[in-house]
N, C-alpha and C positions, 0 to 999 in steps of 0.2 A: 504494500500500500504506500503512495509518494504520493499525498498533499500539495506537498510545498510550503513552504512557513514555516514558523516554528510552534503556533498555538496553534489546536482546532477544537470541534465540538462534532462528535457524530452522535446521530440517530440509531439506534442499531434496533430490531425485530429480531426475535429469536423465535423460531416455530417449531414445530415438533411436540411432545409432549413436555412441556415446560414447566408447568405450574403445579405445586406441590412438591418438586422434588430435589428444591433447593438453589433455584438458578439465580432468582434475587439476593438470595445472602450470601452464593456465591461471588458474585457480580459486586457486590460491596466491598466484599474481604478483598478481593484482589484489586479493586479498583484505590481503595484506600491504601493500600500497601505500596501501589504505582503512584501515588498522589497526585493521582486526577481527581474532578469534583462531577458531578450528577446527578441524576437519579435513575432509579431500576424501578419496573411496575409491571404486573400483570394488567392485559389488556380483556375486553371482554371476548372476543374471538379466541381465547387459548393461548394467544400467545405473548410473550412479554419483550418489552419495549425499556430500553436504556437510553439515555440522555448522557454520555461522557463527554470531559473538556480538559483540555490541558496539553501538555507539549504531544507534540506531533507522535514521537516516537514511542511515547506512554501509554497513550491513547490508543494506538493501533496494536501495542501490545497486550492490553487490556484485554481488547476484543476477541484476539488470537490464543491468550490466554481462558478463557473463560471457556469458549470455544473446544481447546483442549480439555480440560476437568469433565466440562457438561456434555460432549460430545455424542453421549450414549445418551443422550436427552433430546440434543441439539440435531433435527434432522435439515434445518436449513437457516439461515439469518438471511439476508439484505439492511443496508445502511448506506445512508446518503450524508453527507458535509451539511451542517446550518448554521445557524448564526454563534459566535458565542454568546456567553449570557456575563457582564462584566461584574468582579465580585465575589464571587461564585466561589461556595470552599465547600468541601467533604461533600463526600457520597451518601444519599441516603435512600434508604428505602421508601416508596410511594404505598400510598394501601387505596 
């Protein structure tokens, strides 16, 4: 993945069987550990929906990482680049 920049913000969808089986507090713990800032949330269709932000290379790691752990969960994601959101500290969970 090459952005470009040094800061971004991705969207990410996570599909598959998702919910229930840990991918939000996954998605936290490594997200905080990378110290990027967002949120993670189950969506109403099944699947759950991340908001990460912070250097380029964290951020895409994140993804990839999560990706890895969840993967027997994770049967597909898509993510697109948006705005950042300026301010913006720690990961949290959405309910």
């Amino acid at each position: 993945m090459n952005w470009g920049g040094t800061g971004m913000r991705l969207r990410v969808n996570f599909h598959g069987r998702v919910q229930g089986v840990g991918v939000r507090a996954t998605a936290r713990d490594i997200a905080t550990d990378a110290g990027v800032s967002g949120w993670v949330r189950n969506e109403a269709d099944g699947s759950v929906m991340m908001q990460v932000q912070g250097e380029e290379s964290a951020v895409a790691d994140t993804v990839l990482l999560i990706i890895e752990r969840m993967g027997h969960h994770v049967r597909s994601h898509n993510e697109a680049r948006i705005a950042e959101v300026p301010g913006e500290a720690g990961m949290r969970i959405e309910r």
